[in-house]
C-alpha positions in Angstrom: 87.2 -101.0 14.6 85.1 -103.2 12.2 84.8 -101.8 8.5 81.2 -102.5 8.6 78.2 -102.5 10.5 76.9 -105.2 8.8 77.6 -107.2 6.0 74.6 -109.0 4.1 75.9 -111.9 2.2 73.6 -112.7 -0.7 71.5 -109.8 -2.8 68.8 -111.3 -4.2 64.9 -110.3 -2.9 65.5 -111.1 0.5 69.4 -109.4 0.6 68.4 -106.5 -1.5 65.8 -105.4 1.4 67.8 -106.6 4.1 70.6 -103.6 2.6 68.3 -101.3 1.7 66.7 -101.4 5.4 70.2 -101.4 6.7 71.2 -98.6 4.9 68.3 -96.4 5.3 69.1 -96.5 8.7 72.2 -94.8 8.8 73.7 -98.1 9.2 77.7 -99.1 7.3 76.4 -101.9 4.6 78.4 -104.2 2.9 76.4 -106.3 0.8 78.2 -109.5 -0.9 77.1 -111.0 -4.5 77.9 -114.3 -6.2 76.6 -112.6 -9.6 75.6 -109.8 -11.2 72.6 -107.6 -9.8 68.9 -109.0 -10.2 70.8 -112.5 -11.6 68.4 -115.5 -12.7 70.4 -118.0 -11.3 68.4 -118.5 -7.7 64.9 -117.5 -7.4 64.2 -113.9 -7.9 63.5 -114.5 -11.5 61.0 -114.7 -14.0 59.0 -111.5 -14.6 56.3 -112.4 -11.9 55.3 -114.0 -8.4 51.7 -114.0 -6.8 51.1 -111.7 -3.8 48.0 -112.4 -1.8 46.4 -111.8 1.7 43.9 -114.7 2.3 47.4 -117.2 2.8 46.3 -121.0 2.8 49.6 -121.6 4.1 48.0 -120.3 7.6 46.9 -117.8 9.8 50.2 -116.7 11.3 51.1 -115.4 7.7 49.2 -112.7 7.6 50.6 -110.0 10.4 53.4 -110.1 8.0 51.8 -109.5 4.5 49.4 -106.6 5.6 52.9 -105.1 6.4 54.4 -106.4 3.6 51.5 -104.9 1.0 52.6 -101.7 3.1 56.1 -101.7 2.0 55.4 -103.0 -1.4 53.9 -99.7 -2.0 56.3 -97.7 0.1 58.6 -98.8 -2.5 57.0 -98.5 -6.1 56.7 -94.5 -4.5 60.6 -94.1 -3.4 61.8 -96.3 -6.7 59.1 -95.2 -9.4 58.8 -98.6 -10.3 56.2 -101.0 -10.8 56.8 -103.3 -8.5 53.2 -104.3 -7.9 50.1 -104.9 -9.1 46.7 -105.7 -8.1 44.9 -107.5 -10.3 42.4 -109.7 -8.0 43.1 -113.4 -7.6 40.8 -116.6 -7.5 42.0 -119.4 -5.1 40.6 -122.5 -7.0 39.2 -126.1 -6.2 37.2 -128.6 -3.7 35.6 -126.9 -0.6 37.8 -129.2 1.2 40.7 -128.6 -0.6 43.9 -126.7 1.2 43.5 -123.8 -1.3 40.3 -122.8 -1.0 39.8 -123.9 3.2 43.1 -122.6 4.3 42.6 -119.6 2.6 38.9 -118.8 3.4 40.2 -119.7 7.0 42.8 -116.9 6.9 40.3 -114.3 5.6 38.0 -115.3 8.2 40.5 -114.9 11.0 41.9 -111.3 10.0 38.4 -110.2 8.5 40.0 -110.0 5.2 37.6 -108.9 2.4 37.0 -111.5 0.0 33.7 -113.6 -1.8 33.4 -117.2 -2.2 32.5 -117.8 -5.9 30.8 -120.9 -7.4 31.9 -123.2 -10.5 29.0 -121.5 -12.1 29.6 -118.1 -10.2 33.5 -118.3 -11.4 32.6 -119.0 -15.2 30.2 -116.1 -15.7 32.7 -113.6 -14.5 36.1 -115.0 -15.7 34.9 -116.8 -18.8 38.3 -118.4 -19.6 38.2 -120.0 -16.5 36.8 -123.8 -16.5 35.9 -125.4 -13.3 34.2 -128.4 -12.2 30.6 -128.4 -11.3 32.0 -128.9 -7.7 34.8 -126.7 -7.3 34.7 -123.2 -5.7 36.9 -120.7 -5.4 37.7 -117.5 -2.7 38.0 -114.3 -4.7 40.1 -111.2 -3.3 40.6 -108.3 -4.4 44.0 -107.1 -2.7 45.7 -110.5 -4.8 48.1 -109.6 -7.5 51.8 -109.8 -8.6 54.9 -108.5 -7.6 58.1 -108.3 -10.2 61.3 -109.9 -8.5 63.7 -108.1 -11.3 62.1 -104.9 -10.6 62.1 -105.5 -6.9 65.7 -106.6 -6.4 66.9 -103.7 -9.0 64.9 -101.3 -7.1 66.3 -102.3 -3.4 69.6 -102.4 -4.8 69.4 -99.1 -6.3 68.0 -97.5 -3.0 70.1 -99.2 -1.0 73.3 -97.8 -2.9 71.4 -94.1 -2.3 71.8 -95.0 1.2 75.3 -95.3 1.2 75.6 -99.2 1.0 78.4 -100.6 -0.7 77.3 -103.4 -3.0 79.7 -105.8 -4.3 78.6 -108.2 -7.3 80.4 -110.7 -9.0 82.2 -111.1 -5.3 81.2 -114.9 -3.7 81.5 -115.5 -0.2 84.3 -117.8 0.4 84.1 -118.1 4.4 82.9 -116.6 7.4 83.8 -116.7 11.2 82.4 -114.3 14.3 83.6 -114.1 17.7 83.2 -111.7 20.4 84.2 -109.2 18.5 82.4 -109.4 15.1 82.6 -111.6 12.4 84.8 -111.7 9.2 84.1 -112.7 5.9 86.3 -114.2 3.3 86.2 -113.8 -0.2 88.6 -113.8 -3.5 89.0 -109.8 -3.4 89.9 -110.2 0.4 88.7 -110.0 3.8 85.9 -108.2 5.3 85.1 -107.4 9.2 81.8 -106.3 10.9 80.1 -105.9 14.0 77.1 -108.7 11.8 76.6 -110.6 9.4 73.6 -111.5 7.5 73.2 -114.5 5.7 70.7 -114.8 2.6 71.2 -117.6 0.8 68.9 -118.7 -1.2 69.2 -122.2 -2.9 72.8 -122.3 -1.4 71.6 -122.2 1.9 72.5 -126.6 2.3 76.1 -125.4 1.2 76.8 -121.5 3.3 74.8 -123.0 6.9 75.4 -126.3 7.5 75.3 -125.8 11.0 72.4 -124.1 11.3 70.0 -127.5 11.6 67.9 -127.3 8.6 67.9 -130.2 6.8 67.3 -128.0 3.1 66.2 -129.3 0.2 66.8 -127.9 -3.2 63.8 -128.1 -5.9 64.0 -127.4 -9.2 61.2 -125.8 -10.8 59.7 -124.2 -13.9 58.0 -121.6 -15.3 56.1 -121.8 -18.6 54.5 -119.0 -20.9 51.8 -120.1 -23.7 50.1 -117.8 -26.2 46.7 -118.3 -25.5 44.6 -118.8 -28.6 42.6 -116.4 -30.0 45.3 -114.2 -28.6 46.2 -112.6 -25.2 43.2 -110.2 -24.4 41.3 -112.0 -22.2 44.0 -112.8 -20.4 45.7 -108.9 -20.1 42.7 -108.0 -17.3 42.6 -111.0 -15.6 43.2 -112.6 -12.0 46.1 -114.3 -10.3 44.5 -117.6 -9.5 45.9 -120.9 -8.0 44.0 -124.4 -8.3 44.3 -127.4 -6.9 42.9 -130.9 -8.6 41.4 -133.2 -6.4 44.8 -135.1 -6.5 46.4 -132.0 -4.5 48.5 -131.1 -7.5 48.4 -127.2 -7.9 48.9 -125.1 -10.5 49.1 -121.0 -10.5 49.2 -118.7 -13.3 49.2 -115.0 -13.9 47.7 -112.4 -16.4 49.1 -111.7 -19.6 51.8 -108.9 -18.7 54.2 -108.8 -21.4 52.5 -107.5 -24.6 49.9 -109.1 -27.1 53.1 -111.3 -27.7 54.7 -112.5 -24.5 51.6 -114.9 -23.8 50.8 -115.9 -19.9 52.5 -117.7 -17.5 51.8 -120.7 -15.7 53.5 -123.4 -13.2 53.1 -126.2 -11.2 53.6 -125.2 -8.0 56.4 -127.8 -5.8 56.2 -130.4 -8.4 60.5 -130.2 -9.2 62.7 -132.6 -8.8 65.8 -132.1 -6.2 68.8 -130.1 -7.1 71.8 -128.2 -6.8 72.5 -124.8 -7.9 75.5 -126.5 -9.3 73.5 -129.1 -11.0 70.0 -127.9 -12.0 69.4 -129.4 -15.5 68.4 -125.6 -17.2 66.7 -127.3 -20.0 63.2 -127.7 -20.1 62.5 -131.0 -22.0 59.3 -131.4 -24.5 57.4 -133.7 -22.3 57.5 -131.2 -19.6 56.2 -128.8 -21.6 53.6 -131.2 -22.6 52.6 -131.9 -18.9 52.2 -128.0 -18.3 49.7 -127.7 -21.4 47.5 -130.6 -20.1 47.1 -129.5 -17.0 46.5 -126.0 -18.1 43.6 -126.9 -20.6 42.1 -128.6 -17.7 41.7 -124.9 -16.1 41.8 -122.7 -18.9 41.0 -124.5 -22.3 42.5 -121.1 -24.4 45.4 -120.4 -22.3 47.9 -123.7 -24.0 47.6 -122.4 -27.2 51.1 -121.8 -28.4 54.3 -122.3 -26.3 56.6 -119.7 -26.5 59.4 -120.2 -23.6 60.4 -122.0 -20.2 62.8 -121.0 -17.7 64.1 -123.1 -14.2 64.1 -121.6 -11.2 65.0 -122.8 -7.7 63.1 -123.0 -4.4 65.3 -124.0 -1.2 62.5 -125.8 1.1 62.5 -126.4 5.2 60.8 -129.8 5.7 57.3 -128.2 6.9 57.7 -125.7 3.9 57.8 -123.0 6.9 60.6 -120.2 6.6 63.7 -119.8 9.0 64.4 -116.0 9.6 66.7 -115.9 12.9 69.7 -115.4 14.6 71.9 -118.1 14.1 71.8 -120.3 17.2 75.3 -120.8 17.6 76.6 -117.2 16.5 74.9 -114.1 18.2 76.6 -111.8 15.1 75.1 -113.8 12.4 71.1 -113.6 11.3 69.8 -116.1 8.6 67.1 -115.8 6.0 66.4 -118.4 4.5 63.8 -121.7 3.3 61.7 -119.5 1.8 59.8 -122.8 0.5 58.6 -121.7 -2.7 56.5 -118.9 -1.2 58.5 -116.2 0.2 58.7 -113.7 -2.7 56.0 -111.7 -1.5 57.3 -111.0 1.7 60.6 -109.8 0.7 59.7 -105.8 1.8 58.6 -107.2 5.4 62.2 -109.7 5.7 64.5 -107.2 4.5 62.7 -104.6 7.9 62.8 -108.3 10.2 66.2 -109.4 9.2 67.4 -105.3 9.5 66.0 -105.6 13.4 67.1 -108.6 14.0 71.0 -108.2 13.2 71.0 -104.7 14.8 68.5 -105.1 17.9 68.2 -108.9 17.8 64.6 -108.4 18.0 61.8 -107.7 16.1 58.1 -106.5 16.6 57.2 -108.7 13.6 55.6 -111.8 15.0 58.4 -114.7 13.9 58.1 -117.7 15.9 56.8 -119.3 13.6 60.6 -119.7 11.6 62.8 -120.5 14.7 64.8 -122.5 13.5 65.2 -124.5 16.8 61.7 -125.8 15.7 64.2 -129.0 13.9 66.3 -129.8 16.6 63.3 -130.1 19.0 
């Protein structure tokens, strides 16, 4: 008899929610952890990530966040954290522009509320916002942040209510299935159950290199500036992402750390290509200097002062789409995984669609959308 129901290898967003689903229904959880718990070494780092309905990234999305938004609350009740916040966010640039069509397209289709804002509109009611005498932007109200170290810390710890055995500091070494379940290999010894789940993260080229994928690896990184004249018009203030006219986009967030931890802001897939094993962790001067110009563009108070950087990684599928399946070669293994720089958010919904799929191998959740099959076709 296998030790396990299922074992979920990796614990970061997507792993912590896949165990703590798992677990909370009555299932035999082993969950598997390179490092420590809510580690910075992957991508579910860095204080903040932007939640939003009205998804640019299309239509199909947004099934999955109305759920998501359910479960975000759902677990800032059960963990009596702050996981999220609602703060409103702007979606800035052209008419024409990705950001602003693709996301007034989404609130169209799913009769999400939301107001289209002029450059003139915009700069009367966030004054330290600067747009173009063209530029527009989508306002909604449901757009905020969600916390990733909160988040993982919280899933972990209800997981481990649940009855999950979580195991840090313990990397997977190997893995095999057969008819009969699969077994896992690591450097404290082997592990058997009737699944596996597989939630890799950045090292999704090196753990499923069968799967099909062809992964890339993008390092990225996040910047906070004190704003000058200090950080109150920035502490009740919107999410917003913009996009120049050259397609180059940059989100930022409000200030959420105290009159001294300043705002953060990012280019959003504008990295170069990685390794977990080789990311560069330092953040050079004349990327630093890149950020603030492209900030004062957008916000002329928000450079300021710059107080800190840190590197993070996304692990990105070719059309920047997600793969959340079972594996096509191995009926007791689900993968979650190419999350594309985007799938923070959603972590609540995956952890309930990867929890289906390795114990039902179904899901209500519409999903076609990630097949992963969509590369070999």
């Amino acid at each position: 008899m296998a030790a396990y129901d299922v074992i979920v290898v990796g614990l970061g967003g997507m792993g912590s929610a896949t165990a703590y689903h798992l677990a909370a229904r009555g299932h035999r959880v082993l969950g598997l952890e390179k490092f420590g718990p809510a580690h910075d070494q992957g991508a579910s780092h860095g204080g903040s990530r932007i939640t939003r309905q009205s998804y640019f990234e299309g239509p199909d999305y947004v099934p999955l966040l109305l759920r998501a938004y359910e479960l975000w609350d759902k677990l800032a009740r059960d963990s009596g954290r702050e996981v999220i916040r609602r703060t409103g966010g702007v979606m800035c640039g052209l008419p024409t522009s990705r950001t602003v069509s693709g996301s007034l397209a989404s609130a169209r289709q799913w009769g999400l509320p939301h107001e289209m804002l002029s450059a003139a509109d915009l700069r009367k009611r966030f004054p330290t916002l600067s747009p173009l005498p063209d530029e527009v932007a989508l306002f909604e109200d449901n757009a905020g942040f969600v916390r990733p170290e909160e988040t993982v810390s919280a899933h972990l710890s209800l997981a481990t209510a649940a009855g999950a055995d979580l195991r840090f500091e313990t990397p997977m070494i190997s893995w095999s299935s057969s008819g009969s379940g699969v077994t896992v290999e690591t450097a404290a010894g082997s592990f058997t159950a009737g699944q596996l789940v597989i939630t890799p993260g950045p090292w999704a080229p090196q753990l499923l290199t069968d799967l099909g994928v062809p992964f890339t690896v993008e390092r990225q990184i996040q910047h906070w500036f004190q704003p000058r004249g200090g950080t109150g018009p920035f502490e009740d203030h919107p999410i917003y992402i913009w996009e120049s006219a050259d397609g180059t986009q940059v989100y930022g967030f409000p200030a959420i750390d105290g009159p001294d931890g300043g705002a953060k802001i990012a280019f959003f897939r504008r990295g170069n290509e990685t390794t977990p094993e080789s990311i560069d962790r330092e953040v050079h001067p004349a990327e630093i200097e890149d950020m603030a110009a492209a900030a004062a563009s957008h916000l002329p108070d928000l450079p300021g002062t710059f107080l800190r950087a840190k590197t993070c990684l996304y692990s990105n599928t070719p059309d920047e789409h997600f793969v959340i399946a079972r594996h096509p070669a191995h009926e007791a293994v689900t993968v979650a995984c190419g999350f594309s720089g985007h799938g923070f958010k959603f972590v609540p919904v995956v952890g309930e669609v990867v929890a289906d799929l390795a114990t039902t191998g179904t899901t209500r959740h519409p999903i076609d959308l990630f097949d992963p099959h969509r590369f070999r076709r």
